[in-house]
N, CA, C, O and CB atoms as a CASP TS submission, in Angstrom:
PFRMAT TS
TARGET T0000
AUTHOR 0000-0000-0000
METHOD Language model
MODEL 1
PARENT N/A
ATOM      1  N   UNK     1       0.352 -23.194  -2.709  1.00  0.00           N
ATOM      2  CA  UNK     1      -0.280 -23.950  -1.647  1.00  0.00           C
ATOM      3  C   UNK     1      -1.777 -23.666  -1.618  1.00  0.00           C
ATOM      4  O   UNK     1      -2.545 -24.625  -1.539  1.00  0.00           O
ATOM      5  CB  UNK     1       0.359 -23.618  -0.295  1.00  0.00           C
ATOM      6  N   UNK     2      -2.203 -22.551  -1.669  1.00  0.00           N
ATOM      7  CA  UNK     2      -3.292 -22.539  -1.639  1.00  0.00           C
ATOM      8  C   UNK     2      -4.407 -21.608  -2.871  1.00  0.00           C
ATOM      9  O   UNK     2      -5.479 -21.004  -2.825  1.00  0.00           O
ATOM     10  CB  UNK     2      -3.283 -22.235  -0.372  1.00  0.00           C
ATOM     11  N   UNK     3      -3.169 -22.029  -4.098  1.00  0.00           N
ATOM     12  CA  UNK     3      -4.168 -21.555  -5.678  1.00  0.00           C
ATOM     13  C   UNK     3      -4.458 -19.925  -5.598  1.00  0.00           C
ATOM     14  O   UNK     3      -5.211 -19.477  -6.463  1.00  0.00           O
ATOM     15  CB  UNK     3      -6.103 -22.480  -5.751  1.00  0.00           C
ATOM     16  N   UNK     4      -4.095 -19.317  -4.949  1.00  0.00           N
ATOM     17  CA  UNK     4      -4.015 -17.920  -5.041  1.00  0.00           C
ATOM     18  C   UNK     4      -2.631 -17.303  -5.958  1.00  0.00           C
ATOM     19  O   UNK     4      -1.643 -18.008  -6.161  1.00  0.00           O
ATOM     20  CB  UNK     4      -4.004 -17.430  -3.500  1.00  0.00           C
ATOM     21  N   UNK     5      -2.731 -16.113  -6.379  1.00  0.00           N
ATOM     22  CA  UNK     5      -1.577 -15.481  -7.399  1.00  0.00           C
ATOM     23  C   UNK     5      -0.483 -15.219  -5.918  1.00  0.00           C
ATOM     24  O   UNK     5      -0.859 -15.054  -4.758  1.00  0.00           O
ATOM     25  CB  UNK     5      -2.213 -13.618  -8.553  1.00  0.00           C
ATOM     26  N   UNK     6       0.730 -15.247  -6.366  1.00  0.00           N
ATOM     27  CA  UNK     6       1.590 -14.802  -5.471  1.00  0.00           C
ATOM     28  C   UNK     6       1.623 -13.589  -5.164  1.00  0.00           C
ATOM     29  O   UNK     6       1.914 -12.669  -5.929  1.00  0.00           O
ATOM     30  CB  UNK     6       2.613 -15.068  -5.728  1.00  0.00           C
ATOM     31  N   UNK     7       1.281 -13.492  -3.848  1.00  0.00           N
ATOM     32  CA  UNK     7       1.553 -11.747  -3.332  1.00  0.00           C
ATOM     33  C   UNK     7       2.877 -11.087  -3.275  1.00  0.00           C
ATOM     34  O   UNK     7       3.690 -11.125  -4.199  1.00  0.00           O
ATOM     35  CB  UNK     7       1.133 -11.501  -1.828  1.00  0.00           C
ATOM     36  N   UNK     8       3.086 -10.368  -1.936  1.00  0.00           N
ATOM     37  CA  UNK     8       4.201  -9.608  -2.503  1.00  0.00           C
ATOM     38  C   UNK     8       5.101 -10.064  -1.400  1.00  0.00           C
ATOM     39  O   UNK     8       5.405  -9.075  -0.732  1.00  0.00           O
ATOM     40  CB  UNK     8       4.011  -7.915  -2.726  1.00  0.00           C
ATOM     41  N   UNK     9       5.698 -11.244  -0.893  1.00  0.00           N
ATOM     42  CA  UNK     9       6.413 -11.694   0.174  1.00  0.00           C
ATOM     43  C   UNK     9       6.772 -13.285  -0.202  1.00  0.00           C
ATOM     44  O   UNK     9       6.484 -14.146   0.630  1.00  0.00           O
ATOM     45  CB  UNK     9       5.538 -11.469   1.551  1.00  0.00           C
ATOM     46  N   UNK    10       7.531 -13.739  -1.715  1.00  0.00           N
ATOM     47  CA  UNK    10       7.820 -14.883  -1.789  1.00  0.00           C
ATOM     48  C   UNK    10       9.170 -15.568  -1.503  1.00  0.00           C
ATOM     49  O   UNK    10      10.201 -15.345  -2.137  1.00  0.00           O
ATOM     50  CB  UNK    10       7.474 -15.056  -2.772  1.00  0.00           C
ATOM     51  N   UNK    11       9.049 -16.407  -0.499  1.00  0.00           N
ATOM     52  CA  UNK    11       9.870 -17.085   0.106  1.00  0.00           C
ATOM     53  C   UNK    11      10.429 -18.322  -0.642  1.00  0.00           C
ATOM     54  O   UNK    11       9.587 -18.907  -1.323  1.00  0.00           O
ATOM     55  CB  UNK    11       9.303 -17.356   1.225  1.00  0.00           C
ATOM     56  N   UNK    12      11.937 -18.942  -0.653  1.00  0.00           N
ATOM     57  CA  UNK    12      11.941 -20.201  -1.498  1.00  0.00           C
ATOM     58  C   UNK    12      12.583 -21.217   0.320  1.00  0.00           C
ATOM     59  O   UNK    12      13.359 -20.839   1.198  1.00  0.00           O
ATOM     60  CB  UNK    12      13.430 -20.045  -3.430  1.00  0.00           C
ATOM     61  N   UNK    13      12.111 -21.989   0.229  1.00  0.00           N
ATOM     62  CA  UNK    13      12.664 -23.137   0.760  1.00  0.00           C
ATOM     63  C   UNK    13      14.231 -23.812   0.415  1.00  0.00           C
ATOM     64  O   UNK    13      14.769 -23.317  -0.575  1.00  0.00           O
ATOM     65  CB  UNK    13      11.693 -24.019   0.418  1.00  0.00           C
ATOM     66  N   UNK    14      14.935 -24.791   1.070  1.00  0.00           N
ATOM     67  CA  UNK    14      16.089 -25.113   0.911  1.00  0.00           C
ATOM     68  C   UNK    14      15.676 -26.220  -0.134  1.00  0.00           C
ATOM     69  O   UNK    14      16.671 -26.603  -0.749  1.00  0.00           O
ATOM     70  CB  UNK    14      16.875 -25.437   2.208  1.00  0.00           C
ATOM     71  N   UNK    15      14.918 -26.633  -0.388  1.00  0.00           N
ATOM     72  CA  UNK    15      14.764 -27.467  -1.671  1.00  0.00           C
ATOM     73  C   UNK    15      14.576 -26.620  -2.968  1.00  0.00           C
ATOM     74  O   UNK    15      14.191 -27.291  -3.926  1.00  0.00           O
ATOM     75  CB  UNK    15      13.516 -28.424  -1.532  1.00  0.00           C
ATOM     76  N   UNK    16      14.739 -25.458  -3.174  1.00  0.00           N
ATOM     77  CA  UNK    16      14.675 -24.770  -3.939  1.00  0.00           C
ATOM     78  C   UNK    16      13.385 -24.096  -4.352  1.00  0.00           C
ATOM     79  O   UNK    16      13.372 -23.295  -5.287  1.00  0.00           O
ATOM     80  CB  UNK    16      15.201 -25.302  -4.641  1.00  0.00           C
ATOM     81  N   UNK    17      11.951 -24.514  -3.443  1.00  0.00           N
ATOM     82  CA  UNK    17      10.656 -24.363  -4.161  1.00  0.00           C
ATOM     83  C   UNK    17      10.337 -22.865  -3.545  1.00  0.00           C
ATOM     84  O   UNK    17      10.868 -22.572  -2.474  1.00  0.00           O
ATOM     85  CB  UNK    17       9.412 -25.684  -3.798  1.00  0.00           C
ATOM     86  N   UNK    18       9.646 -22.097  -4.076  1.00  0.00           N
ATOM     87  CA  UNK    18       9.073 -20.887  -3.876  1.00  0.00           C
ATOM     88  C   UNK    18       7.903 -20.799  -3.418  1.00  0.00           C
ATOM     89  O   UNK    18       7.128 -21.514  -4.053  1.00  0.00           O
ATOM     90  CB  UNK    18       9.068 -20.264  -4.806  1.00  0.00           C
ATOM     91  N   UNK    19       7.197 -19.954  -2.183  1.00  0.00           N
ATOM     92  CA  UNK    19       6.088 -20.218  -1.881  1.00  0.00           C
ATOM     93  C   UNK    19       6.032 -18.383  -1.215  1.00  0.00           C
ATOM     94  O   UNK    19       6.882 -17.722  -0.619  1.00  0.00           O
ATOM     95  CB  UNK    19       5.913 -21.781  -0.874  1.00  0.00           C
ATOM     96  N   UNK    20       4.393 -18.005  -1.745  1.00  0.00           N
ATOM     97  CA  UNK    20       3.813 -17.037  -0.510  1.00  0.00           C
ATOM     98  C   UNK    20       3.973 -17.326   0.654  1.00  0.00           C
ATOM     99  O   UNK    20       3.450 -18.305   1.187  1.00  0.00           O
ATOM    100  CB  UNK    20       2.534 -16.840  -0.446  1.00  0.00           C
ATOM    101  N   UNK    21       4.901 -16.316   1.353  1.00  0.00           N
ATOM    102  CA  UNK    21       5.521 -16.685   2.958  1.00  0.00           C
ATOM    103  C   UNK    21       4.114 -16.789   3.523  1.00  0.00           C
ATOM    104  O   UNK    21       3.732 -17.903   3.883  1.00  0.00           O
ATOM    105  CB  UNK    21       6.657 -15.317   3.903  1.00  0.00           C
ATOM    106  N   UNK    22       3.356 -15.808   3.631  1.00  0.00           N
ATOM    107  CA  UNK    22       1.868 -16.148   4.753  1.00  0.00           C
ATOM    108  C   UNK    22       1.205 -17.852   4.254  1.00  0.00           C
ATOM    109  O   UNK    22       0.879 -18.561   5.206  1.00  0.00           O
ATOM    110  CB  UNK    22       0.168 -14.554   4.313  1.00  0.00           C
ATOM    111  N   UNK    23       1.060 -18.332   3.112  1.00  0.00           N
ATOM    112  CA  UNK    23       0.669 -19.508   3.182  1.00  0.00           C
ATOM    113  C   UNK    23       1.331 -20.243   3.524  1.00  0.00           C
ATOM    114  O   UNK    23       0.864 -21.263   4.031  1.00  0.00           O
ATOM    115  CB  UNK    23       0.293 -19.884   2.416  1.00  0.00           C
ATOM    116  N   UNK    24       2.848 -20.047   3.396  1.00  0.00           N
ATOM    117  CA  UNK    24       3.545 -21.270   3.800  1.00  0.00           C
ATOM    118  C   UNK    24       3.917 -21.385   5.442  1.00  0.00           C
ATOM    119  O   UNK    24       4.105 -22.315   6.226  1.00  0.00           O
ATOM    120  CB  UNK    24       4.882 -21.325   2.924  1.00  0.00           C
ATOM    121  N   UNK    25       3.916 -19.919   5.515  1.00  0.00           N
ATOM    122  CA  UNK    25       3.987 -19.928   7.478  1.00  0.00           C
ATOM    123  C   UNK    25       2.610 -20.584   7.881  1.00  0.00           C
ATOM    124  O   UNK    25       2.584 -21.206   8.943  1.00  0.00           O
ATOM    125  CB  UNK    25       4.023 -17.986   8.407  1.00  0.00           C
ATOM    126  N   UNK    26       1.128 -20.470   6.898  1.00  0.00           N
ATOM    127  CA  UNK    26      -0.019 -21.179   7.250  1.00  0.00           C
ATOM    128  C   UNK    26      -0.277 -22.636   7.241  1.00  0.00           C
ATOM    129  O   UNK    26      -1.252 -23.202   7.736  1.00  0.00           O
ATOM    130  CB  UNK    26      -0.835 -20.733   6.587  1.00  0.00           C
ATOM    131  N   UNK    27       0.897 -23.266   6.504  1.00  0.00           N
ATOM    132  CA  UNK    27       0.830 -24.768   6.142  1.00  0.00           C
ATOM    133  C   UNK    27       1.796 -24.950   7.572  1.00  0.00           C
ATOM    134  O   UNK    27       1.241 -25.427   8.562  1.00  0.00           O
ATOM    135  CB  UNK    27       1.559 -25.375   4.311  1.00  0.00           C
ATOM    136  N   UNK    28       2.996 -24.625   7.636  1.00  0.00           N
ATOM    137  CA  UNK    28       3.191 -25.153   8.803  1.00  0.00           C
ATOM    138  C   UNK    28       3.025 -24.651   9.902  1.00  0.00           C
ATOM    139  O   UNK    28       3.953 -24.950  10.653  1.00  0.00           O
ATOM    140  CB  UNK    28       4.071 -25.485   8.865  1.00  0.00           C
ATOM    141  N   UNK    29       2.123 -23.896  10.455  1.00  0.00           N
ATOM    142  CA  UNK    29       1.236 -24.319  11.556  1.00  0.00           C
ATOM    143  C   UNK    29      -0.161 -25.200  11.081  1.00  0.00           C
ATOM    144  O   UNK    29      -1.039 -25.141  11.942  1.00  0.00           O
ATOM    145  CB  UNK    29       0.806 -22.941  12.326  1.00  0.00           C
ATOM    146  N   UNK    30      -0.367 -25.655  10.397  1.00  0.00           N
ATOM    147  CA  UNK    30      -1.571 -26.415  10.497  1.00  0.00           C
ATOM    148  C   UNK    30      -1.459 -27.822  10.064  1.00  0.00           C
ATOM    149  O   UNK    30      -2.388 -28.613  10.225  1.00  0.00           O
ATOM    150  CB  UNK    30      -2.588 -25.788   9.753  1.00  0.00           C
ATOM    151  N   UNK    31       0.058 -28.259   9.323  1.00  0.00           N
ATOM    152  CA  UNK    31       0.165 -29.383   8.926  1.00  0.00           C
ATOM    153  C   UNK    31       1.604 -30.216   9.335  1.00  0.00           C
ATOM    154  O   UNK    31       1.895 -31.409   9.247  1.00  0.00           O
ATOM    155  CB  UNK    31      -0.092 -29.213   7.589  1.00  0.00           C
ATOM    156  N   UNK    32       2.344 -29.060   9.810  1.00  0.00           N
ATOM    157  CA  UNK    32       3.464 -29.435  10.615  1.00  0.00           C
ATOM    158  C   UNK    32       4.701 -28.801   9.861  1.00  0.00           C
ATOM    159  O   UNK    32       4.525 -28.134   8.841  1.00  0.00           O
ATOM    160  CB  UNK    32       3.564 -31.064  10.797  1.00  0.00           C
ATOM    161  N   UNK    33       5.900 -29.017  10.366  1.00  0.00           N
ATOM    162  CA  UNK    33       7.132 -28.246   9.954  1.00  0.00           C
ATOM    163  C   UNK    33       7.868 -29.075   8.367  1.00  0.00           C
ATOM    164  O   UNK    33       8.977 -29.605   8.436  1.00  0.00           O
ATOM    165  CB  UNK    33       8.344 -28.323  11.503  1.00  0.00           C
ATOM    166  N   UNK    34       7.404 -29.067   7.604  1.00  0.00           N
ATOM    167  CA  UNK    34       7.614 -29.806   5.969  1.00  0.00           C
ATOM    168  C   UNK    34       7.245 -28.861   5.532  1.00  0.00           C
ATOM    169  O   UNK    34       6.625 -27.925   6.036  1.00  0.00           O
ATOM    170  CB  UNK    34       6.845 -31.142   5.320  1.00  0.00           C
ATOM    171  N   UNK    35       7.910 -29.191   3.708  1.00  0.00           N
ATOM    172  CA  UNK    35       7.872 -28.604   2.488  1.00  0.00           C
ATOM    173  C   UNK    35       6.777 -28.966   2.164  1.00  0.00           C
ATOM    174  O   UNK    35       6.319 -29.983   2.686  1.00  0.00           O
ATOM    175  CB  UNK    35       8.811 -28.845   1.588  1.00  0.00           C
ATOM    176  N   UNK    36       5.904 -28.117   1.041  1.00  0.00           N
ATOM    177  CA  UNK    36       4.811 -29.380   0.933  1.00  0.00           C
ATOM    178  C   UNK    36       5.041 -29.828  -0.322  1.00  0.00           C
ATOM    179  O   UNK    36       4.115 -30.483  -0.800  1.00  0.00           O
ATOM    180  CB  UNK    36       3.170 -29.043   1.095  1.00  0.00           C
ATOM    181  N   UNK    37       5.892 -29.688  -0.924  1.00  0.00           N
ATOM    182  CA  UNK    37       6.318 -30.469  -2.494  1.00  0.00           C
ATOM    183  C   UNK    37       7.165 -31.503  -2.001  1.00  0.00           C
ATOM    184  O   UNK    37       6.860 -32.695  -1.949  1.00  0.00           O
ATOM    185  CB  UNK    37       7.272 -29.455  -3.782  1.00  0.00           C
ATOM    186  N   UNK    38       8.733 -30.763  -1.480  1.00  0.00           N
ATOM    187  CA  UNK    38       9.557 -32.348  -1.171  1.00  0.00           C
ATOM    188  C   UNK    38       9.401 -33.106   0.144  1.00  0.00           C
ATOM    189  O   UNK    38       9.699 -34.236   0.531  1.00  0.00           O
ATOM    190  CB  UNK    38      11.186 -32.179  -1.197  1.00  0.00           C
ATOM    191  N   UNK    39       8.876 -32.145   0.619  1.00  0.00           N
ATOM    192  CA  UNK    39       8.257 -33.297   2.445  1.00  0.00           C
ATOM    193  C   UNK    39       9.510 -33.258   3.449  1.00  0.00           C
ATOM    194  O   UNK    39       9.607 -34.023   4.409  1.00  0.00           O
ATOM    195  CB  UNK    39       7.944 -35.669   2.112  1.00  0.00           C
ATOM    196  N   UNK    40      10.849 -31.874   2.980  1.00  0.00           N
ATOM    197  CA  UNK    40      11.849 -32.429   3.410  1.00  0.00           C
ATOM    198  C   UNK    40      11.643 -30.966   5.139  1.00  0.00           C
ATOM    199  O   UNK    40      11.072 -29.876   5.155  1.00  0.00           O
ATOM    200  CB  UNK    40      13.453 -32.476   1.933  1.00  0.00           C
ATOM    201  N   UNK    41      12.160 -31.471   5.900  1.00  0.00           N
ATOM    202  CA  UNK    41      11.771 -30.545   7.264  1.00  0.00           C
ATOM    203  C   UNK    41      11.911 -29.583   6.778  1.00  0.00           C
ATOM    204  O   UNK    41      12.540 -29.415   5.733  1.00  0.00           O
ATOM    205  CB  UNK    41      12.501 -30.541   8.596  1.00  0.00           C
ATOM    206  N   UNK    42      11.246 -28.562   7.556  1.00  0.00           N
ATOM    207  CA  UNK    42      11.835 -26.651   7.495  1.00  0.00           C
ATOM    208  C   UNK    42      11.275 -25.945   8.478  1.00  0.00           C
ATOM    209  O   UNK    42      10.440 -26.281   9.318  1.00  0.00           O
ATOM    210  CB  UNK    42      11.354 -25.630   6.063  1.00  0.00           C
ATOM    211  N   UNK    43      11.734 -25.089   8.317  1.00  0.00           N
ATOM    212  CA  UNK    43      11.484 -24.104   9.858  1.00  0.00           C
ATOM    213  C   UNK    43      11.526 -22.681   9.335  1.00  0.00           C
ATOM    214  O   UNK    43      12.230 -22.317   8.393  1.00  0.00           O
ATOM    215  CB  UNK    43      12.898 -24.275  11.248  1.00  0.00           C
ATOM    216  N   UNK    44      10.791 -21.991   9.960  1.00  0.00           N
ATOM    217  CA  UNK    44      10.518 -20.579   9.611  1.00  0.00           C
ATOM    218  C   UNK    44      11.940 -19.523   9.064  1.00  0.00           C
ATOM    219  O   UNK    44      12.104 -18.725   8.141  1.00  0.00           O
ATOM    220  CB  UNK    44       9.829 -19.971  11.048  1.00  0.00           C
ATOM    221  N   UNK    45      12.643 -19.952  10.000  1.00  0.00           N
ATOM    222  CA  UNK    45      14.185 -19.135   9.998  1.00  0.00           C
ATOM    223  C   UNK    45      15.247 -19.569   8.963  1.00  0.00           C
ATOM    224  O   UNK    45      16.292 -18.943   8.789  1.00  0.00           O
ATOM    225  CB  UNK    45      14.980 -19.365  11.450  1.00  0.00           C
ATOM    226  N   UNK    46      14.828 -20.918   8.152  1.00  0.00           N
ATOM    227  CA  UNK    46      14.895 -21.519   7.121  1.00  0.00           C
ATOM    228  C   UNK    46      15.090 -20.688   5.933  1.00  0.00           C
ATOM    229  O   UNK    46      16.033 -20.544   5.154  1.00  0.00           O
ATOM    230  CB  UNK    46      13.912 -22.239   7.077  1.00  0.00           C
ATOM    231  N   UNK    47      13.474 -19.991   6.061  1.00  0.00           N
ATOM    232  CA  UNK    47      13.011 -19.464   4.710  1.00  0.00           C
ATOM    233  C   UNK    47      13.936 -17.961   4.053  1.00  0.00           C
ATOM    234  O   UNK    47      14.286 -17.013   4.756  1.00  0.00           O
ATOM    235  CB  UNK    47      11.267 -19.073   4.988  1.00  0.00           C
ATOM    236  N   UNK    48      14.151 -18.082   2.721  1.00  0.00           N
ATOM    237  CA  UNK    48      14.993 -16.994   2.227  1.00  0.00           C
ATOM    238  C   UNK    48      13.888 -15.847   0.964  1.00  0.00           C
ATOM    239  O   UNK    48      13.307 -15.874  -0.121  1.00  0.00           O
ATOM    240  CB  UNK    48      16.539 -17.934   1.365  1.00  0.00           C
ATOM    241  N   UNK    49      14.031 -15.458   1.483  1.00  0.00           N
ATOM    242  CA  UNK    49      13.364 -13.982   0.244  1.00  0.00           C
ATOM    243  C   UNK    49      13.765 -14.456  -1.023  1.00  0.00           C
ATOM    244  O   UNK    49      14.969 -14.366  -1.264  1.00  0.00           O
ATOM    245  CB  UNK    49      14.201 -12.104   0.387  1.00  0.00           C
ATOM    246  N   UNK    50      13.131 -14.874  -1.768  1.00  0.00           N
ATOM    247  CA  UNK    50      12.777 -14.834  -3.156  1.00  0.00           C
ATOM    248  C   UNK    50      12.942 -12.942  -3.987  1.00  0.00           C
ATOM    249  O   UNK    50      12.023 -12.490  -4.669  1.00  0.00           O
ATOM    250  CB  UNK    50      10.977 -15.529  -3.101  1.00  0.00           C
ATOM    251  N   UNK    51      13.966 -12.311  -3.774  1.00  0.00           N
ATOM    252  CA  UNK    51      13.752 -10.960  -4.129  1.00  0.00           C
ATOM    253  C   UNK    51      14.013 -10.800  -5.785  1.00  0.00           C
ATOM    254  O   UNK    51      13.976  -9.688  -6.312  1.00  0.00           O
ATOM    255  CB  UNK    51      14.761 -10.018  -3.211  1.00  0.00           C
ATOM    256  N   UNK    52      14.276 -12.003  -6.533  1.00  0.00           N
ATOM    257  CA  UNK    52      14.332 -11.665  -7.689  1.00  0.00           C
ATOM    258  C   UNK    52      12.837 -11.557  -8.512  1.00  0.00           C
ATOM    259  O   UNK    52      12.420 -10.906  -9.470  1.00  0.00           O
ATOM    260  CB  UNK    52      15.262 -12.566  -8.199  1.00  0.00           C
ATOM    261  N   UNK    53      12.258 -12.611  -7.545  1.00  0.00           N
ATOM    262  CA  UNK    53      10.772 -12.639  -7.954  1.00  0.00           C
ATOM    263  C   UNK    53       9.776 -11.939  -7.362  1.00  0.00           C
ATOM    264  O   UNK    53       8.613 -11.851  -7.756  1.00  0.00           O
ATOM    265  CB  UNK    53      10.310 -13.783  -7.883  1.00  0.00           C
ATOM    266  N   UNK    54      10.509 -11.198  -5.930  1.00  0.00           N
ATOM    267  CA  UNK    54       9.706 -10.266  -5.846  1.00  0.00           C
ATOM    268  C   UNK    54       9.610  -9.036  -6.689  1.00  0.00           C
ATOM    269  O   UNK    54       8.591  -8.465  -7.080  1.00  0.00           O
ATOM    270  CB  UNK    54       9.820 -10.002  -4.818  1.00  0.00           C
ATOM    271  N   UNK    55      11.118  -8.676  -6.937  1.00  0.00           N
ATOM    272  CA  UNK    55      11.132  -7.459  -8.311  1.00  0.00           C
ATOM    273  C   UNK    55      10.032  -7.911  -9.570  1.00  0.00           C
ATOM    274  O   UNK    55       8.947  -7.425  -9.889  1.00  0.00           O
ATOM    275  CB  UNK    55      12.989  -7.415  -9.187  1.00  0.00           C
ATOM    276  N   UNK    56      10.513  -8.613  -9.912  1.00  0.00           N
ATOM    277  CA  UNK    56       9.255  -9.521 -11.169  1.00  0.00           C
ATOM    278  C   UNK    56       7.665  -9.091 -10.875  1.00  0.00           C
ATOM    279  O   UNK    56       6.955  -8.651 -11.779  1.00  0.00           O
ATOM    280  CB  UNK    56       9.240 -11.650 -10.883  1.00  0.00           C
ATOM    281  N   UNK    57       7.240  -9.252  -9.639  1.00  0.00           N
ATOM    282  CA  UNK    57       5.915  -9.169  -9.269  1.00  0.00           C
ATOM    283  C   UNK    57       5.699  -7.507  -9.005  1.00  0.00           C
ATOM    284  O   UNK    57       4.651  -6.895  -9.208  1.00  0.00           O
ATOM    285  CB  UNK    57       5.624 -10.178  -7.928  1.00  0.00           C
ATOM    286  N   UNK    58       6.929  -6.959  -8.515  1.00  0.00           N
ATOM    287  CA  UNK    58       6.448  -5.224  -8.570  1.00  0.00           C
ATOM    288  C   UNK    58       6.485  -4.757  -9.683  1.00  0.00           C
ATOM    289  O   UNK    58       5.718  -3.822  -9.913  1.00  0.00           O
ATOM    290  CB  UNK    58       7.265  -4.178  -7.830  1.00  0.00           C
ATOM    291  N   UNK    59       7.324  -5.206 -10.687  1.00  0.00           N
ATOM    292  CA  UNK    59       7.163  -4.486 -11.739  1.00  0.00           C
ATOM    293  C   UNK    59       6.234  -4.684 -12.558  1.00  0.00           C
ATOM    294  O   UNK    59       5.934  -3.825 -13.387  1.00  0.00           O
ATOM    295  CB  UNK    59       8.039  -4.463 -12.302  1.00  0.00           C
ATOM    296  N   UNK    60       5.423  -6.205 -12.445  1.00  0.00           N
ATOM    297  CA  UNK    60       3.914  -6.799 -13.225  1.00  0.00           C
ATOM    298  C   UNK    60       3.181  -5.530 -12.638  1.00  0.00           C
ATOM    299  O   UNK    60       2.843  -4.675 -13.456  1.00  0.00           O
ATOM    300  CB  UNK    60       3.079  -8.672 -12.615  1.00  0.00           C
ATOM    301  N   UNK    61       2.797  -5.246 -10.819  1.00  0.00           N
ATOM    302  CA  UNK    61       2.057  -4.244 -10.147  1.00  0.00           C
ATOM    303  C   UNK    61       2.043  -3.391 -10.770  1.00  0.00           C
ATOM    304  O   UNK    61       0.965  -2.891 -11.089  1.00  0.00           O
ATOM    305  CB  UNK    61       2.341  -3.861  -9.070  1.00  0.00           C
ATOM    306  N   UNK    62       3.465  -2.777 -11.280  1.00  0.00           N
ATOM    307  CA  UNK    62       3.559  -1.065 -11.631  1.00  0.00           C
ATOM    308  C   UNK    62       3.389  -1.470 -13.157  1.00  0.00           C
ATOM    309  O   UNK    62       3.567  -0.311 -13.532  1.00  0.00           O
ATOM    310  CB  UNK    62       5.311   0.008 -11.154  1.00  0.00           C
ATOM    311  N   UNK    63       3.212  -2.080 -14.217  1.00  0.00           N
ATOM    312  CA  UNK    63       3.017  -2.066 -15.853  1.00  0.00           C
ATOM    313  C   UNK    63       1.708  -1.927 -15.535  1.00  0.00           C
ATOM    314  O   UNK    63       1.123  -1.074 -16.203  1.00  0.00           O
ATOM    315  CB  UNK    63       3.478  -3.417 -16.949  1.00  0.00           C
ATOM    316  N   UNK    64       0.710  -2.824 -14.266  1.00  0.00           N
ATOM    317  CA  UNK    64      -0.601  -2.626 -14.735  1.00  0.00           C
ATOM    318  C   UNK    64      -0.942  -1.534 -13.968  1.00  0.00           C
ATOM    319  O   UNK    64      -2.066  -1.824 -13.558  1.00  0.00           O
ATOM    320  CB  UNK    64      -1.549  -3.784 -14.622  1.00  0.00           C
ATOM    321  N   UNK    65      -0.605  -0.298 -13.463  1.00  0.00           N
ATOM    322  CA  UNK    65      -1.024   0.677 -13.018  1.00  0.00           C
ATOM    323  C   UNK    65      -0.855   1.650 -14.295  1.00  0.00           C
ATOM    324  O   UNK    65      -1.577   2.525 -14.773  1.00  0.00           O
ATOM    325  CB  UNK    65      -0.376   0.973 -11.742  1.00  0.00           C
ATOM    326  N   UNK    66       0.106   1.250 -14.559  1.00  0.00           N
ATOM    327  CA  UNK    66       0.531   2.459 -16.358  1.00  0.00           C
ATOM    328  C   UNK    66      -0.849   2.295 -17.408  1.00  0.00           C
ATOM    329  O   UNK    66      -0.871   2.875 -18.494  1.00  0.00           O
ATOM    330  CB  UNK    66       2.430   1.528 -17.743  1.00  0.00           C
TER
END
């Protein structure tokens, strides 16, 4: 949503799309309660932890600390 690398809190939507929870909690307060790929409603309590891709992203963190 907003061209930044994914941090460490990725959320997927019921359409299946994945998004940084803080941008996407930032899109809908500022653009209304939608996906912004399929346009289909959603709501905060909606959103599910992406934890396979969060493992993915800690372990990118911890290779580049080695």
């Amino acid at each position: 949503i907003n061209a930044e690398y994914m941090g460490f809190d990725p959320v997927t939507t019921r359409a299946g799309y994945t998004y940084e929870r803080s941008a996407l909690l930032e899109h809908l307060q500022t653009n209304g309660s939608y996906d912004p790929i399929s346009r289909q409603s959603i709501f905060p309590s909606e959103l599910a932890s992406n934890r396979a891709l969060q493992a993915m992203i800690a372990a990118k963190q911890l290779q580049e600390l080695l």
